[in-house]
C-alpha positions in Angstrom: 255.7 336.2 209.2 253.2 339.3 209.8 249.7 339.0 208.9 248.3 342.0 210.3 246.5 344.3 208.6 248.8 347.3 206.9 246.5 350.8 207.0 246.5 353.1 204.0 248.8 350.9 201.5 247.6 350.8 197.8 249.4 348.2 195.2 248.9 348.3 191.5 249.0 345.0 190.1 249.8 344.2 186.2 248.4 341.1 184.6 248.7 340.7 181.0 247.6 337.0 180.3 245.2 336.3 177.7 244.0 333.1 179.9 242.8 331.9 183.2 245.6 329.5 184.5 247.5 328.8 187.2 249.1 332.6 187.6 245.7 334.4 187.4 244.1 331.7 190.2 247.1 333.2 192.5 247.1 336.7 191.8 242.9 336.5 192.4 243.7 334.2 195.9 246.5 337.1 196.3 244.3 340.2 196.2 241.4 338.7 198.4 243.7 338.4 201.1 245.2 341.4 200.6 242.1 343.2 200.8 241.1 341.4 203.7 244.0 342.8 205.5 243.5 346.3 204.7 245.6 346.8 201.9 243.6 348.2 198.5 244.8 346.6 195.5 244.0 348.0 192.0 244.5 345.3 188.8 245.2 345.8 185.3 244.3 343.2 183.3 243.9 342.5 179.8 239.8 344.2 178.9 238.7 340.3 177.4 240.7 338.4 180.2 239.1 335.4 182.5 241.1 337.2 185.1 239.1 340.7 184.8 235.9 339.4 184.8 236.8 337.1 187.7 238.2 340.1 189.6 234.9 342.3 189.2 232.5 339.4 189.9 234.8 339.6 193.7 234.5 343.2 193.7 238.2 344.2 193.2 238.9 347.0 191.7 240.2 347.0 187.7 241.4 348.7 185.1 241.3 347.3 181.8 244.6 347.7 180.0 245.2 346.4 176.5 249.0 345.1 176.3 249.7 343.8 173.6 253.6 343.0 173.1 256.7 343.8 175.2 257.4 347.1 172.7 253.3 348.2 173.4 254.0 352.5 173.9 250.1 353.0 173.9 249.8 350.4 176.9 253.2 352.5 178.8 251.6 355.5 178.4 248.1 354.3 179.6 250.1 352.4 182.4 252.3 355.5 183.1 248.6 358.0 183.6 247.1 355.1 185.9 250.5 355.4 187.8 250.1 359.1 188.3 246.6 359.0 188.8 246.0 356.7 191.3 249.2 357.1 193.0 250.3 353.6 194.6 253.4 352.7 196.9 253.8 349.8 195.1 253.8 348.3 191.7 253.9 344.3 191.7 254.1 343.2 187.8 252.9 339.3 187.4 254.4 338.0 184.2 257.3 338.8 181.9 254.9 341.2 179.2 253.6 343.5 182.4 257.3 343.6 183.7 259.0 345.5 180.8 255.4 347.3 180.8 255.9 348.4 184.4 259.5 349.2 184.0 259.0 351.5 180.9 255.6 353.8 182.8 258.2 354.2 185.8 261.1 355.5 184.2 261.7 359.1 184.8 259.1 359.2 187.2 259.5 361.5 190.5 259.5 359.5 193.4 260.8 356.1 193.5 257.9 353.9 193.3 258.7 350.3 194.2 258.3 347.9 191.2 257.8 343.9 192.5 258.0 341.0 190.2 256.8 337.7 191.0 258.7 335.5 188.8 257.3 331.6 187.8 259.5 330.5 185.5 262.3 328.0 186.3 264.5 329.4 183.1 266.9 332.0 183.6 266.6 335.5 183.1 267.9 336.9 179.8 268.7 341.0 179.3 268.4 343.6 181.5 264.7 344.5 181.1 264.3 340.7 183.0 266.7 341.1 185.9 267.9 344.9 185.7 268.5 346.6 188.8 265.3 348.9 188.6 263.3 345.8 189.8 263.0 345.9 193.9 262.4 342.7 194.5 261.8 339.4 192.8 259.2 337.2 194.2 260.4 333.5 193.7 257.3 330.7 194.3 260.1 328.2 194.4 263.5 327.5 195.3 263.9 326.2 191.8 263.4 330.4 190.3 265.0 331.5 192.9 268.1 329.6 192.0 267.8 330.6 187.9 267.1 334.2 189.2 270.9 333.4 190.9 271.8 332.0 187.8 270.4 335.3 185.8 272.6 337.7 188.1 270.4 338.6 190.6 271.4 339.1 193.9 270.1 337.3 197.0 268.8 340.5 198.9 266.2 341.1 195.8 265.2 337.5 195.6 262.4 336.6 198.2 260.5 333.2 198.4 256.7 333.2 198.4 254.9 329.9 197.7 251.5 329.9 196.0 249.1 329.4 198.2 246.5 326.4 197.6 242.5 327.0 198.6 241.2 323.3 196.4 238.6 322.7 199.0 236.5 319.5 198.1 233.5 320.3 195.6 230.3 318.5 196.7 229.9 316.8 193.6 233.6 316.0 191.8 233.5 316.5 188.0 232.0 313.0 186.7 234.8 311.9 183.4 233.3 308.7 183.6 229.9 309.9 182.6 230.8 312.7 180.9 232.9 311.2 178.3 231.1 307.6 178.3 234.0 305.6 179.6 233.4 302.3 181.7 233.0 302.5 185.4 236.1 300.8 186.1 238.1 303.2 183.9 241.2 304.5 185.9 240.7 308.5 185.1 244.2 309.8 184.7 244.4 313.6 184.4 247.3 314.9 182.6 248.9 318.9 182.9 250.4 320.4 179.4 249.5 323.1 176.9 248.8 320.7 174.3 248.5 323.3 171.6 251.2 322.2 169.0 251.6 319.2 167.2 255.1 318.8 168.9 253.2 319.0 172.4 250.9 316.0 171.4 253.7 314.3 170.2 255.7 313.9 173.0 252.6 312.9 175.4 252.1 310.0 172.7 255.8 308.9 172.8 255.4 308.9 176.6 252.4 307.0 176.2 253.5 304.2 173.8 255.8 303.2 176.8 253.0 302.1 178.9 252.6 298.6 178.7 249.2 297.7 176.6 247.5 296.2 180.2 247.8 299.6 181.3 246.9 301.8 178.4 243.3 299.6 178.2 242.2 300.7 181.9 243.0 304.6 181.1 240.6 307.5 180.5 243.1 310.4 180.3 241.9 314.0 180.7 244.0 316.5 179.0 243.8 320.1 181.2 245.2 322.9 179.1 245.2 323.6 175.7 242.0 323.7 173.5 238.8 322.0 174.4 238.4 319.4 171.5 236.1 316.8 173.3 236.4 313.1 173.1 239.5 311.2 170.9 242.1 309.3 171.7 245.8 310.2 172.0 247.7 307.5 170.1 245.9 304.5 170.8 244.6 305.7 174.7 240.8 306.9 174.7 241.3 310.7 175.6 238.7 314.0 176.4 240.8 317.1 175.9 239.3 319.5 178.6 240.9 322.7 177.5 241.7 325.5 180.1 239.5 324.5 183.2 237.9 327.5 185.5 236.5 325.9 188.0 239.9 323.7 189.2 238.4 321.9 192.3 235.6 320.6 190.3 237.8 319.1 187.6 240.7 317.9 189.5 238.2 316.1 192.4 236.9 313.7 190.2 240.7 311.9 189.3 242.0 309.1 190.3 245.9 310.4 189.3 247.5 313.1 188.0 250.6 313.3 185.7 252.8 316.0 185.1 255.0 315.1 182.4 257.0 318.4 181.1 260.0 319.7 181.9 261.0 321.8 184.9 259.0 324.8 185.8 258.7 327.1 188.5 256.2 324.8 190.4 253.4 322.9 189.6 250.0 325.1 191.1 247.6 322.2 189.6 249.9 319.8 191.5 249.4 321.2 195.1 245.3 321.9 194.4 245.2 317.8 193.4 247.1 317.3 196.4 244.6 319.2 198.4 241.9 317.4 197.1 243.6 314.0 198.1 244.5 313.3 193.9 248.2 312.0 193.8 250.8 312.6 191.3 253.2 311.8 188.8 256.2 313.9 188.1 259.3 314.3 186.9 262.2 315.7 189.6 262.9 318.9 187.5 262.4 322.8 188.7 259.5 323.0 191.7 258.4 320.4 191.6 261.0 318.3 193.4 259.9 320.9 196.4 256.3 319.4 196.3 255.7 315.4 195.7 257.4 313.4 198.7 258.2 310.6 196.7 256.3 307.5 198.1 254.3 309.7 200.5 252.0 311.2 198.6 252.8 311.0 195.2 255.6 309.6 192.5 258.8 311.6 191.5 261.3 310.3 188.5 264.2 311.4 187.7 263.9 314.4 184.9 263.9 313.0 181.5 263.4 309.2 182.3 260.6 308.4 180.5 260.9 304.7 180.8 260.6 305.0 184.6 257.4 307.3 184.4 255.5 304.8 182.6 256.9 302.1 185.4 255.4 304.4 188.1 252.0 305.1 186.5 251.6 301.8 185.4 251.8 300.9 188.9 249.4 302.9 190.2 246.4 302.5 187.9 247.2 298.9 188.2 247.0 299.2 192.3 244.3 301.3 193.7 245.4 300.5 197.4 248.3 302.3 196.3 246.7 305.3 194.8 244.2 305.3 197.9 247.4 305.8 200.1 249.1 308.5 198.4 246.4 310.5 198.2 245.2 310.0 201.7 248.5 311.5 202.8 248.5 314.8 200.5 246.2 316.9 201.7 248.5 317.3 205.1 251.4 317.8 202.6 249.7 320.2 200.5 248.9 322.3 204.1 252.4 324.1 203.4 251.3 326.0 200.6 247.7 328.0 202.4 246.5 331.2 201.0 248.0 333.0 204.3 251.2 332.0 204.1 251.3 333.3 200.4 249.6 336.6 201.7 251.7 337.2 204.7 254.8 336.4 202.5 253.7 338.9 200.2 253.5 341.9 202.6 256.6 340.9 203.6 257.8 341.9 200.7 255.9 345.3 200.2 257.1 346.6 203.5 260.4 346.1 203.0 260.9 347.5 200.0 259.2 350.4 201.3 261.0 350.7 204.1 264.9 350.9 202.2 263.2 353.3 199.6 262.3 355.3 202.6 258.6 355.5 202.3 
């Protein structure tokens, strides 16, 4: 895989997520490097988002783009005059919502521009606007989307694998839960990774919950990341502090003793490799990506997707053995090595000059 620098290449890149999560921590990691290697990127984000003001704190260069639905003409047309404007080789859409975007400011356009989507999601494609033959190539960050990609009709030469890359380097002071939320020093702090928006979301974290024996539930301090910031409560009868959608990752993750990702499958599990990073092991169910991340029993705990009896088995033990925990997470920072910034970057370009070089650019 090439890292070299690539002269005189300009990509537009189309973000339009409201929040700062796991997506918009990757397309910022992506676009440093980028620019690092002499390619100019150019971002259109969302004028409120975390993500734009992130980008011109770095000094990338933005363009703030209202998009607000799939069917959004005002944001085509403003996407379509930025096109023509600025002139790029490539196009490189993020999310679902830019996608569509992208593909209705190129159509009819002189010149083949190459569109790029880097696809997260683990579900299959639906309709041609998702998978549709106008789309150059698709950007799996998992072997999980890459096979529902399969699944969705696409065909192998326009699927390419790029895993997110991972930059969680140890914060000198971890976030303090302990403190912060008044628990008991000996409190096992227990991060767990959901939206937690919906009733129904809160719901199924207290069914999985209320089958962790009682011994177990007593030593917990469980930090919900994602969602709305509420403060302190309890979820069912476990003291909780819902954190809301974190910025500064590192910090937060750093200062857990275990990390549980209890929903379904996805594409692969970004806040699973950063705890890695930082040593923090994890919880999962086999499903989608993540299955390509946790080694069960080296670094972390996998369960089969949907047992929910056996989740509470392996996270009751280990809060209940911290020579156990210490172990796991001693061995996943070499682990999380296989997902670095560079690889994700040099993957990337990949990518670009290929396209470029069967549209004849």
């Amino acid at each position: 895989m090439s890292l070299g620098r690539v002269p005189s290449l300009r990509v537009l890149h189309v973000d339009a997520a409201r929040d700062w999560r796991g997506g918009e921590r990757q397309l910022l990691l992506l676009v440093q490097g980028l620019r690092a290697r002499g390619v100019e990127p150019l971002v259109a984000a969302r004028p409120a988002s975390p993500l734009l003001q992130r980008l011109k704190t770095e000094g990338i260069a933005t363009a703030a783009l209202s998009m607000r639905s799939d069917l959004d003409l005002l944001a085509v047309r403003r996407l379509r005059r930025l096109i023509a404007t600025w002139r790029p080789d490539v196009v490189h859409a993020h999310d679902g919502r830019s996608q569509v975007l992208a593909l209705g400011a190129l159509v009819g356009r002189r010149g083949r521009i190459p569109l790029v989507v880097t696809r997260r999601s683990a579900a299959v494609p639906r309709g041609p606007l998702r998978s549709g033959p106008r789309v150059a190539r698709f950007i799996a960050i998992s072997e999980a989307v890459r096979e529902a990609l399969r699944a969705g009709g696409v065909a192998d030469a326009r699927i390419s694998v790029a895993y997110p890359g991972v930059a969680a380097r140890a914060p000198e002071r971890p976030r303090d839960w302990r403190a912060e939320c008044g628990w008991p020093a000996g409190t096992v702090v227990v991060g767990i990774v959901g939206p937690f928006a919906a009733e129904a979301e809160l719901a199924r974290l207290e069914s999985l919950l209320a089958a962790f024996p009682t011994e177990v539930t007593r030593q917990l301090g469980l930090v919900l990341l994602g969602g709305h910031a509420t403060g302190r409560g309890t979820v069912g009868d476990v003291r909780s502090f819902r954190a809301g959608f974190v910025h500064d990752v590192p910090h937060a993750l750093a200062g857990l003793d275990l990390l549980l990702h209890p929903g379904g499958a996805e594409g692969l599990g970004t806040a699973v490799v950063e705890a890695m990073a930082l040593g923090v092991p994890s919880i999962a169910f086999a499903a989608g990506g993540l299955a390509e991340i946790v080694a069960d029993g080296v670094d972390g705990a996998l369960v089969a997707p949907g047992d929910t009896a056996g989740f509470a088995r392996a996270t009751a033990r280990l809060v209940t053995d911290a020579e156990a925990r210490l172990r796991l997470g001693a061995a996943a920072p070499e682990q999380a090595k296989r997902f670095s910034p560079d690889r994700m970057v040099g993957a990337v370009l990949d990518v670009y000059r290929d396209v470029l070089e069967r549209s004849g650019v």
